[in-house]
C-alpha positions in Angstrom: 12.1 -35.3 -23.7 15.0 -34.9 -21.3 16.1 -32.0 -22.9 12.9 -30.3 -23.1 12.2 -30.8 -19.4 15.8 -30.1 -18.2 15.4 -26.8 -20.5 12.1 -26.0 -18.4 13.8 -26.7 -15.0 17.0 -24.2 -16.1 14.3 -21.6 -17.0 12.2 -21.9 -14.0 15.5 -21.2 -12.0 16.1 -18.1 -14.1 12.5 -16.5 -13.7 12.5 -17.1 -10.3 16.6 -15.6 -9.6 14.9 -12.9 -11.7 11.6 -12.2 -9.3 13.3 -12.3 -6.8 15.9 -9.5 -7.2 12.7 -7.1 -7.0 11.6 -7.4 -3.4 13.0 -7.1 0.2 12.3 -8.9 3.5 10.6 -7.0 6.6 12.4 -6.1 9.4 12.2 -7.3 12.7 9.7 -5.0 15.2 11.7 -3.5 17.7 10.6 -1.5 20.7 11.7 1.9 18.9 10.1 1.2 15.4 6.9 1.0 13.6 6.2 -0.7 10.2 4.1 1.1 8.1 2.6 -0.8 4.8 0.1 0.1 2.2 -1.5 -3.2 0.0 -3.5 -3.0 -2.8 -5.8 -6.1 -2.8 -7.8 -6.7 -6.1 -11.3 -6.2 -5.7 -11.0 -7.0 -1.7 -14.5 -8.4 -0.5 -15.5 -9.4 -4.3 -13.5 -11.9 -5.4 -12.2 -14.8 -4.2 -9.2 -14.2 -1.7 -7.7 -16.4 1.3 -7.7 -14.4 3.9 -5.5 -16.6 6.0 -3.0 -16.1 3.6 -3.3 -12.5 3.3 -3.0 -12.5 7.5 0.3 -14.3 7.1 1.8 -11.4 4.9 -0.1 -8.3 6.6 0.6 -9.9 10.6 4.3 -8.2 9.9 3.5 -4.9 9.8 2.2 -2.7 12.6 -0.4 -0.4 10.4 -1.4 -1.5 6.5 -3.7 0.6 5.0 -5.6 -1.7 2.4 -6.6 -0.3 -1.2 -9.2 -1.4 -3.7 -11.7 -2.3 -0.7 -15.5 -3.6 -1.5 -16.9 -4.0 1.5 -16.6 -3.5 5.5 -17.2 -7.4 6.3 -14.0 -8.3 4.6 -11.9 -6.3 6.6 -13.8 -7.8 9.9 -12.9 -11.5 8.4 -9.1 -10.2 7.4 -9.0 -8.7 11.1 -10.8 -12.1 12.2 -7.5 -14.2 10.4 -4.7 -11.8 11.9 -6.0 -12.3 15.4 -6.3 -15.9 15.2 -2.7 -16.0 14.0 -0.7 -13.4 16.2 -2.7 -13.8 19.1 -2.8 -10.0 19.7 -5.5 -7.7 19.1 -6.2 -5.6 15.7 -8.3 -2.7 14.8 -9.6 -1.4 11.4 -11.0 1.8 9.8 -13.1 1.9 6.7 -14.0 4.6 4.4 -17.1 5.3 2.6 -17.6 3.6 -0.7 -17.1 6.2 -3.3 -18.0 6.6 -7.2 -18.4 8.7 -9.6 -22.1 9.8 -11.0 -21.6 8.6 -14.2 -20.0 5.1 -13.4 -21.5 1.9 -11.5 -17.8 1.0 -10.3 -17.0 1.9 -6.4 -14.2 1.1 -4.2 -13.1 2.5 -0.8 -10.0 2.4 1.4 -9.1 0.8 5.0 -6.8 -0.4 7.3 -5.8 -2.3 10.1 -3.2 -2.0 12.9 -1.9 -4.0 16.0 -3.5 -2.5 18.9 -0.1 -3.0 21.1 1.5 -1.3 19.0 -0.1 1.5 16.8 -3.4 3.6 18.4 -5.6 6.2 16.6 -4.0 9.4 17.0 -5.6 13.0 17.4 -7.3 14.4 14.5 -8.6 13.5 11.2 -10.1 10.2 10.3 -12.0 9.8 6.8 -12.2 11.1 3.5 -10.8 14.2 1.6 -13.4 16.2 0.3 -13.5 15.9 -3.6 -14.2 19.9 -3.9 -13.3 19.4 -8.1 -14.7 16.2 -8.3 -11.4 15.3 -10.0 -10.6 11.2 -7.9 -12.7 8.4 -9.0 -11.8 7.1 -5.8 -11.9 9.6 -2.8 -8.4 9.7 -1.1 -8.9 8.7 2.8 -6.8 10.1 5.8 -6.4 8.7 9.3 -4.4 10.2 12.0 -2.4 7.5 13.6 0.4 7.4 16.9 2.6 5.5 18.3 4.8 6.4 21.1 5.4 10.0 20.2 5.2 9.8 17.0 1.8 10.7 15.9 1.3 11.2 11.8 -1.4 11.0 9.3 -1.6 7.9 6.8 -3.1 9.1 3.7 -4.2 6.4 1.0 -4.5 6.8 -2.9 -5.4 4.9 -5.5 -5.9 6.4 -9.0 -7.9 5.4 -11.7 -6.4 3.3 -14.3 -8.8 3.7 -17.5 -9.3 7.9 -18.1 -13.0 8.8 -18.9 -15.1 11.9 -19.7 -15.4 12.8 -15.9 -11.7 12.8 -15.5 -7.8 11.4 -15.4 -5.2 9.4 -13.6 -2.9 12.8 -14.6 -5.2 15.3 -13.1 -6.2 12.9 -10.0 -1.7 13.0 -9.4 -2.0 17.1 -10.5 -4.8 17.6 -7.9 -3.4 16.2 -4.7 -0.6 18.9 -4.8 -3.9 21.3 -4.7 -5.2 19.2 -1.7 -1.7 18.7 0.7 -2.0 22.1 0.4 -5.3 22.9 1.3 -5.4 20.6 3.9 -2.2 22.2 5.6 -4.5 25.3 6.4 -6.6 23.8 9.0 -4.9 20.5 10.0 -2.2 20.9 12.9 -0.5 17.7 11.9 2.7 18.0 10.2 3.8 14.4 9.8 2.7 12.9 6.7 2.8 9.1 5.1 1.3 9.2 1.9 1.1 5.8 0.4 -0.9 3.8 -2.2 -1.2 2.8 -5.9 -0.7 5.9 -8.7 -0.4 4.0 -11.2 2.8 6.1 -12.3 6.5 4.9 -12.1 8.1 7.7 -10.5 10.3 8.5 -13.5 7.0 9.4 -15.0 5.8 13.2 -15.5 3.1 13.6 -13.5 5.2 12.0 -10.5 8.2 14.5 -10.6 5.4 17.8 -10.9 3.9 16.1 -7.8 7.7 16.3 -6.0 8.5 19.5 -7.0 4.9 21.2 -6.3 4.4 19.5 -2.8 8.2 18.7 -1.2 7.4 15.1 -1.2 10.2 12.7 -1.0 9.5 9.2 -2.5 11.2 7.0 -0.2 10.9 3.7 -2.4 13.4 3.2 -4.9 10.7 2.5 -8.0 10.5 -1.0 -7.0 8.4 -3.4 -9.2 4.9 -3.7 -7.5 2.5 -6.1 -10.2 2.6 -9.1 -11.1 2.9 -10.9 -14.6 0.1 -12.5 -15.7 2.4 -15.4 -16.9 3.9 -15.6 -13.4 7.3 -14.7 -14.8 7.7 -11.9 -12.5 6.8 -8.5 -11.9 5.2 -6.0 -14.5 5.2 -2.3 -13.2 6.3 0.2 -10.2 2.4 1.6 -9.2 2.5 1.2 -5.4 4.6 4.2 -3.8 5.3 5.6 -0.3 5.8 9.4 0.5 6.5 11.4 3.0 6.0 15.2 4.0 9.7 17.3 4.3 9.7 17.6 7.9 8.7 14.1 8.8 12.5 13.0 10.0 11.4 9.5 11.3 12.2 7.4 8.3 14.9 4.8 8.7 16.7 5.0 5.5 16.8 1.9 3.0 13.9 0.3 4.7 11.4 1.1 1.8 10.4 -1.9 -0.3 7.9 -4.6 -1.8 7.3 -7.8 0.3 7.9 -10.8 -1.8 4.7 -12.5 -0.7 5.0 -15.3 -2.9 8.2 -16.5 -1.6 7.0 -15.6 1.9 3.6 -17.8 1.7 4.5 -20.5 -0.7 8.4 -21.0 -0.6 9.6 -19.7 -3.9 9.0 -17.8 -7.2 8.2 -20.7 -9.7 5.9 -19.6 -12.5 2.8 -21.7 -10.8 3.3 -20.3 -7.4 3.3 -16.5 -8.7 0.2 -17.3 -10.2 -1.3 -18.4 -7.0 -0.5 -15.7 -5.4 -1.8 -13.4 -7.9 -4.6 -15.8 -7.8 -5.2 -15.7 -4.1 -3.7 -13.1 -2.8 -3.5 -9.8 -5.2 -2.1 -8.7 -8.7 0.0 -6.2 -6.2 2.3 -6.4 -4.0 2.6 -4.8 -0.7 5.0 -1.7 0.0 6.3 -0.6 3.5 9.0 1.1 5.3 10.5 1.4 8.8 10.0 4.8 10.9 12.0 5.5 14.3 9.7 6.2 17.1 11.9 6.6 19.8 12.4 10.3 19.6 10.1 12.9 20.6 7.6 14.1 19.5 8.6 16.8 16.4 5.4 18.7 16.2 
């Protein structure tokens, strides 16, 4: 019996050394930077979450756009939570539920920011017209600012199961089709693309994507999903781009948040699982821009 348990102590030790190793800490806000995050919460509005919980992991970034969305009221009660706990005041967009005809499954994108400390910028705020009817989820744009920096957050989130009305490939090959179009009428040069592909970005799709468009991945591939079993992390989904002349990146600052060891403690086996639980089956990815220049464009 002692054997067996001291056995399951040593391993508990090892899968939780291991989980760790995957994720990073956010930085401290400073008066020159700006935290940008994008969070894929499973089924957001649906299922069960604890939004107080979710407010303790989301209250350190300035702007998160939030993926998988199933309804406004959610992201009033998430908005409700990070108030209560910062004390400061928090806005949110939402974007129109979309589906495809031939499916009953819809989902749409948000976000929320600190007031002090991110505004709605100049310019475009919804969703990118699907003119090939290639996304089972429309892709949503807002145009953001703070100081001088003024950008546009795009969200993604690709299908995971392919169909007859379409692919996760084509959904990757199409947006090269769309940064493109888009750059004919909008002004904005300052891009943050961010979101779930579903793609490592070792993976084909993800390299024609950087070659096509002059997108630089700014995450290092990191490990985004959880294990079922609570043993770790699974795959590297969630990803963060930005457009060639957007300068403002700190370097090294792109990263998951271990939000298990930040709500619970630590990575034992039974608090992965309640975070996966109560939280999300993702993780949240962000990086650090310097805002204290001006502006570029």
């Amino acid at each position: 019996m002692r054997a067996t348990f001291w056995c399951a102590a040593v391993l508990a030790i090892v899968l939780a050394h291991s989980a760790s190793s995957q994720v990073a800490t956010v930085p401290q806000r400073t008066d020159d930077n700006l935290i940008v995050a994008a969070y894929n919460i499973q089924f957001f509005g649906e299922r069960s979450h604890d939004n107080t919980k979710l407010a303790q992991v989301i209250q350190h970034f300035d702007v998160c756009g939030v993926i998988e969305v199933k309804g406004e009221s959610e992201l009033v009660k998430l908005v409700d939570e990070l108030e209560a706990l910062t004390g400061k005041d928090w806005g949110y967009g939402f974007g129109v539920r979309t589906h495809r005809p031939g499916g009953s499954y819809h989902e749409a994108f948000g976000a929320v920011w600190r007031k002090d400390r991110v505004e709605l910028g100049d310019g475009v705020i919804g969703g990118i017209w699907d003119r090939e009817e290639a996304y089972r989820n429309d892709p949503y744009i807002l145009s953001l600012k703070r100081k001088n920096f003024d950008f546009i957050l795009g969200l993604l989130h690709t299908r995971w199961t392919d169909d007859e009305e379409g692919t996760r490939e084509n959904e990757v090959a199409t947006l090269a089709d769309y940064i493109a179009w888009m750059k004919g009428f909008i002004d904005e040069r300052d891009l943050i693309l961010a979101g779930d592909f579903n793609y490592s970005l070792g993976s084909g799709p993800m390299r024609q994507l950087v070659e096509e468009t002059n997108l630089r991945a700014i995450d290092k591939n990191p490990k985004s999903t959880f294990k079922r079993d609570g043993s770790g992390w699974a795959s590297s989904y969630d990803h963060i781009f930005i457009g060639p002349g957007t300068t403002e990146y700190q370097e090294d600052t792109c990263d998951t948040l271990d939000v298990t060891r930040l709500v619970f403690g630590d990575n034992l086996p039974m608090n992965m699982r309640k975070a996966r639980r109560e939280l999300s089956d993702h993780l949240p990815i962000f990086a650090v821009f310097d805002v204290s220049g001006p502006d570029d464009d």
